[in-house]
Each structure stands twice: as C-alpha cells, then as structure tokens.
N, C-alpha and C positions, 0 to 999 in steps of 0.2 A: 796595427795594420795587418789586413788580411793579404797575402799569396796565392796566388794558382797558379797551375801550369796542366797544361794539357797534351795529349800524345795519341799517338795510336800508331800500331804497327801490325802490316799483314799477318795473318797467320790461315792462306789460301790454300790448302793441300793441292797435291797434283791431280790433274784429273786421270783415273779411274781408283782415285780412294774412295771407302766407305763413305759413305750417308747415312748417320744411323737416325732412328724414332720411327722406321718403317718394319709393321709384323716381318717384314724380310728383307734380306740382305739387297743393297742399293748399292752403286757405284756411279760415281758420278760423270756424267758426258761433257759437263759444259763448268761454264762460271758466267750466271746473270750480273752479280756482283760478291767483290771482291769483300772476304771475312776480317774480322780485326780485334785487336785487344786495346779497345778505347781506356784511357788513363786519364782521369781527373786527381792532381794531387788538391790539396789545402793545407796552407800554412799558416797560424795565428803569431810565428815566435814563440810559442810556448810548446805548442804541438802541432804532430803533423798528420793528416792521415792520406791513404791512395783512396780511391775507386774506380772501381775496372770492372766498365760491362764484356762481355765473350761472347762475341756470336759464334754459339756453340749451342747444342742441346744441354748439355748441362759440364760440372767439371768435374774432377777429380781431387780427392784432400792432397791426395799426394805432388797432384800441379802446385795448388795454393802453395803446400810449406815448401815446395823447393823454390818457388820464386819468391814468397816472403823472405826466404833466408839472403836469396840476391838483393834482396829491394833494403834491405836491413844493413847488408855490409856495406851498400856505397850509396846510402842517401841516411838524412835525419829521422826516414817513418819507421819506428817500430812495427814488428812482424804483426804485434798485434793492433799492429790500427791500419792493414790491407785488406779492404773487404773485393773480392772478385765472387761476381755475378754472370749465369749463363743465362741469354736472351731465351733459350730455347727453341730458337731455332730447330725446325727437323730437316735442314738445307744445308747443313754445319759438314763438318770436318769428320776424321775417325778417334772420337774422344771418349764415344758410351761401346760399354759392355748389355747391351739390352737388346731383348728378343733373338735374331741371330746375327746380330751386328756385333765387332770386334773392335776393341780399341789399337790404334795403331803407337806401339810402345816410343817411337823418333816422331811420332807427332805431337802425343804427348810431351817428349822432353823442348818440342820446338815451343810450344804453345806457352809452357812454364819457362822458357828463357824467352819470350814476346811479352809475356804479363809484366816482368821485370825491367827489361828492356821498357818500354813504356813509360812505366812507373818512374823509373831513371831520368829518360828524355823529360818526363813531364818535370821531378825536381828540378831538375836541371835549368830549363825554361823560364820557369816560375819566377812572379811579377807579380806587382800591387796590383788588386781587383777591383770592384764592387762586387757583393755576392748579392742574391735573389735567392732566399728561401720559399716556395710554394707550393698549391695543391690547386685542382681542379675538378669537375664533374666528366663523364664522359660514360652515359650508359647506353647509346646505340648501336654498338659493335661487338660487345662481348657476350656471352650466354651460355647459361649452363645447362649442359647436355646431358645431364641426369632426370631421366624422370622420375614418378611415381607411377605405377600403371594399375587402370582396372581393377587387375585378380590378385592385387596385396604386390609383387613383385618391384623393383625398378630396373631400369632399361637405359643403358647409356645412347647415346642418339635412335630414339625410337621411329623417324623418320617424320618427317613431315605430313602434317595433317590429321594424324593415325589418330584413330577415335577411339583406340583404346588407351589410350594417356590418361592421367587422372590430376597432373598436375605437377611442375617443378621442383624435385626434389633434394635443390641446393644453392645457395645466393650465387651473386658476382660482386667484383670489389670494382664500382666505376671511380674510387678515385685517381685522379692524376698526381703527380707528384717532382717538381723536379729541384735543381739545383745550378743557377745560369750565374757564370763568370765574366764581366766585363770588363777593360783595361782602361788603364787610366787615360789615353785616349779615345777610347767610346767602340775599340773592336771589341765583339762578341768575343769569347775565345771558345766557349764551348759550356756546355751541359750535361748532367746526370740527369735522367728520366727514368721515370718509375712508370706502368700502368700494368695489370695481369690479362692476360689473356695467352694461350698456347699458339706456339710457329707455325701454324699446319697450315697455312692456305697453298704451301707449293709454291711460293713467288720462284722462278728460275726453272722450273717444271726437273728433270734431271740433271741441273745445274748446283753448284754450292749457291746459296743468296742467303745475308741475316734477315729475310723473312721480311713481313710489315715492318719492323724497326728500319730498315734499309728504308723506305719510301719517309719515316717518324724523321729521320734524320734530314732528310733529301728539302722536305718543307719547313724544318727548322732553318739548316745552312740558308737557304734561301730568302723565305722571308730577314733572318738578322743580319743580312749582308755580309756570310761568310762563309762560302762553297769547303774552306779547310776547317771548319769549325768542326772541334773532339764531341760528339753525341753519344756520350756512353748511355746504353738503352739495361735497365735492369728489370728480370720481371717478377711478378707476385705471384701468390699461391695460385697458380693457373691449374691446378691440377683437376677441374672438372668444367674449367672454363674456355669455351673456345669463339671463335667466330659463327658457327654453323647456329643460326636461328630456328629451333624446331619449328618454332608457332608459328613461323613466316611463310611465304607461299611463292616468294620470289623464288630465281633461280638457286644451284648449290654455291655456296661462298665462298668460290675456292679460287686460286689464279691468279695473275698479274692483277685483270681490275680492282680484283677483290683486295689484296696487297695494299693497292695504291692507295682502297676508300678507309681502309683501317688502318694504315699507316698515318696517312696525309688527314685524318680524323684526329686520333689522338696525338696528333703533332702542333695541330690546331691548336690545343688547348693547352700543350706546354709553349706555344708562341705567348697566349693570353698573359702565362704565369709568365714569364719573360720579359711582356713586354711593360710590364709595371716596373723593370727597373728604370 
C-alpha cells in the first residue's frame, strides 16, 4: 500500500526584500501571490521519499542539507531520498547571489526550516493513495530564444521579425510530467508537476508571485475539486527556454495575461494526466 501526504508552507519575505533574476537589483513593493515550499511525501513501507517544489529562482546546497538533516531526524525519509526543486521564479524571495542581487542570509535559514517543516507536516499527514504516474505534450508556449544569425554569430532574443535570423539554434523540452495523489475517498490531495520553461513573464509586476506555476496550480485546484490541494511545480533545463516567441508577431509575452495563458495551458494538460486516475 502506497502513502502520501502533502504540505506546504509560506516562505513570503517581507516587502522591500530583494527580487533577484533581474541585471539589477529589485525590491519588492507588493505580493500578487503568496511563495511556498510545496511537499509531496510517498510512502511504499519499504521506502520513503520527499518532493518539494520552491518558488524560488533557484536554491542553495547549503538549504537542501540543512533541512535534509531536519527532515531525517524526525521523519522515516532518508536525507538522501529529498529532492527539492526551484520553480524559477524571477518574482521569488532573496535566495540567489547573481548579477547584483544578494542573498539574504535569515531567509535563507527560513526557507531551509519551511522545506523541512513541510516535509514533516506532509509525513505526518500521510494516508493511503492512489498514485497517477504520467506525461503529456505541450508545445505552444515555450520557445527557445537562441538563434542562429546571418553573419555566422547567434543572438539570444534577436527580436521579432528581424531578417537577419537564420534559424533556431536550440530545442525545447514540450513534455509534461506529473505525479497525482488521490485518497481513499476520492479527495485529490495534490500533485508534482514537471514542464521547462523560465519565470520571466512578471506575473505580480514588482510584487513576489511563483510566476505561471501560481495560475498551473490555480487550474489544477480547480478543476479536481480542491482549492487546498499541494501543487508542487518543478522545472526543467529551461535554461535557453522561455515564453517570448521570436517568430510570432503577436504582442511581447509578458504580464498577468500572459501568466494566466501559460500557466492555465500547461495546467491543462497535467488535469489530462490526472484525470486518467
């Protein structure tokens, strides 16, 4: 018999903390929506493991093992079966040292007792399932912003239209991916989701917001009839992959709407993998 239990717990800094993923230092004015350290455990009786998305731009090793070492002395999961994933978010908290952004040394240690805490809560909770293993398609929204150009060079967003392009000079990963927990009487309790693409559209404009995954989650809860439902969001090699469609002629892809259509897109299609349980 399989276990899950699921959690999540704020880890919203105060507003005028860093915002980092921006060439310059950000401070934040607002909170469109509130940041989290989503917790998925799974239990077999034999083994255990956590998963824990961050809506965060990325983490720290030094987070992981200090709340691995929490999550280890007062639950069954070994340190080495905690995988904790950052959404990437560039709306996150002050967790990255990059460009002229600083990390904040007591948010960091908040953020590594939240991962923990979580992880805990979720053991804790934990209850006979059904699991959903699956995967999906989803190639309208992500895009890689590298080109080839013209005169031998490449060009990372060469701009729209530009006729000196010569042709895409990197994939995208459109698979979906997730992992859905139902209880033995028929509540969702929550899901691990997978899809790659980077935080940047701005959801919460100078506000914290976990980015499109916040809207991924928003139409998950929803459609499986559970507004508390854990959506831990992890993401993939997004490292040259974003929203922004060179070849397209629509407006720039950035903002709430834009949020809402690639959130509430690839949310779609872990409902799909979902709803085969």
């Amino acid at each position: 018999m399989i276990q899950a239990g699921c959690m999540r717990i704020d880890i919203t800094p105060e507003l005028g903390a860093e915002m980092p993923g921006s060439m310059q230092k950000r401070f934040a004015k607002g909170v469109h929506d509130p940041l989290f350290a989503h917790a998925m455990v799974l239990d077999n009786g034999e083994a255990a493991v956590a998963l824990v998305g961050l809506d965060a731009l990325s983490v720290k090793r030094s987070i992981v093992t200090k709340a691995r070492e929490m999550i280890s002395e007062r639950t069954d999961v070994p340190a080495s079966h905690v995988m904790v994933a950052a959404s990437h978010t560039h709306n996150g908290g002050p967790i990255a040292d990059c460009f002229l952004s600083e990390s904040d040394p007591a948010y960091c240690e908040r953020v590594a007792q939240a991962v923990a805490e979580a992880v805990i809560q979720a053991w804790q909770c934990r209850e006979p399932v059904s699991l959903t293993v699956g995967k999906g398609f989803e190639d309208s929204v992500a895009f890689n912003r590298r080109f080839r150009m013209k005169d031998g060079t490449e060009r990372m967003h060469p701009g729209k239209g530009n006729p000196d392009t010569a042709g895409i000079a990197g994939p995208v990963d459109p698979q979906v991916s997730a992992i859905g927990a139902i209880n033995q009487k028929g509540r969702f309790l929550g899901c691990w989701a997978h899809f790659t693409c980077h935080g940047t559209l701005g959801v919460g404009g100078n506000g914290f917001s976990a980015d499109y995954p916040y809207y991924l989650a928003r139409a998950i809860q929803r459609v499986m009839g559970n507004e508390d439902a854990v959506v831990s969001f992890a993401n993939g090699a997004c490292g040259d992959v974003t929203q922004v469609n060179n070849l397209g002629t629509h407006e720039r892809e950035f903002g709430e709407r834009w949020g809402w259509h690639v959130g509430t897109t690839v949310g779609a299609e872990v409902i799909k993998i979902l709803a085969r349980m």
